[in-house]
Steps between C-alpha positions, in 0.01 A plus 500: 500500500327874588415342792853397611660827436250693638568267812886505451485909427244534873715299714828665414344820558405400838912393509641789435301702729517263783885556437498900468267480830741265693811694413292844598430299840889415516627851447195672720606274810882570462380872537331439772746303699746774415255755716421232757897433578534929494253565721618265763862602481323863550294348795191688356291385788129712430362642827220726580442737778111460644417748761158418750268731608700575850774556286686200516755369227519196416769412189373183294733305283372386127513149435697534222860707407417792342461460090552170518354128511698372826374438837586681824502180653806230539662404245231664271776618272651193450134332395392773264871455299446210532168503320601730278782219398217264481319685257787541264631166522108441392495736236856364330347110562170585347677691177733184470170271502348723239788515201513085599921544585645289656262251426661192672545712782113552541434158399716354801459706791192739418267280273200704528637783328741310271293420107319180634223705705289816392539880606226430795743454773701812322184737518433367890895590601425814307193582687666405855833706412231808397291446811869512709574844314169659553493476875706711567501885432735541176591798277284491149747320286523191743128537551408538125743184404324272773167538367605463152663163628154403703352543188726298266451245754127485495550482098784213550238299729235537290732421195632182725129379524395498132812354372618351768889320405496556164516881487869448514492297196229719327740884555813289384669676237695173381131282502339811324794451200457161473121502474499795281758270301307248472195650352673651286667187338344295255303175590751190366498415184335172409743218362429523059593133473135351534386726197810355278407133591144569423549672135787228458240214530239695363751523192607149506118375518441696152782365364421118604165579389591614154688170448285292584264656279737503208 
């Protein structure tokens, strides 16, 4: 029983923070797709001046817009919303998968998150949506909330390996109850009816006895 709610009180730990870290990734992201879509209304192209030893200048475009995660390239704004989208969509998915609502939903079209499979293939989207934040350059909150999601995920994989599918069975609030319950109850009581016929012809064989004697 110690075992199971030491088990039950672990894995919902691991819950909840795989929830606070997901909804830190969500909020982080939204910041930063805020700055990205500012800077390229702005047209913050970065340049820099280099000047040769004849005393030739050269200006050099940057890569990226100024402050921000987007490509000076085509249609680099476009792609890095529409990461950004990617990773929230992600985020919302993955928090979904984790309080187990709407359950027929994940069972139908996204079974490997729905309560039939583990939290391995949760940690691995973790890690990839991590992985996705951390190359790029990102202010600290966005940077701090993707490595606390990379390492939720390593803890979710790891998690998905020992227990494999039953982990979702094992956190359950509802299965916890009903176990709990049901140690708690008392074994069933044993029918009294065999004792009664047993003193009854105990009872009658004195009595038949004592006759036949007198």
């Amino acid at each position: 029983m110690f075992l199971r709610a030491y088990v039950f009180i672990g894995t919902n730990a691991v819950r909840v923070l795989s929830i606070i870290t997901l909804l830190l990734v969500f909020a982080s992201n939204i910041l930063v797709m805020v700055d990205d879509i500012k800077s390229v209304r702005r047209g913050d192209t970065a340049s820099f001046t280099s000047t040769d030893e004849n005393g030739n200048t050269e200006t050099f475009e940057c890569d990226y817009f100024e402050g921000s995660t987007v490509p000076n390239q085509a249609a680099g704004a476009f792609w890095a919303v529409l990461n950004r989208l990617f990773i929230i969509t992600t985020s919302v998915i993955l928090v979904l998968s984790e309080i187990g609502w709407p359950t027929s939903f994940f069972r139908n079209f996204l079974p490997v998150l729905g309560p039939d499979f583990g939290v391995g293939i949760l940690g691995a989207v973790q890690w990839i949506t991590a992985a996705s934040i951390l190359s790029h350059h990102v202010e600290a909150f966005p940077l701090v909330s993707a490595w606390l999601l990379f390492a939720v995920g390593c803890i979710n994989i790891i998690l998905g390996l020992v227990f494999r599918d039953r982990i979702k069975v094992d956190r359950s609030i509802r299965t916890f109850r009903e176990t709990k319950a049901k140690e708690l109850l008392p074994g069933p009581v044993q029918n009294a009816a065999p004792s009664f016929k047993i003193l009854e012809t105990s009872v009658g064989s004195i009595f038949s006895h004592d006759e036949k004697k007198g």
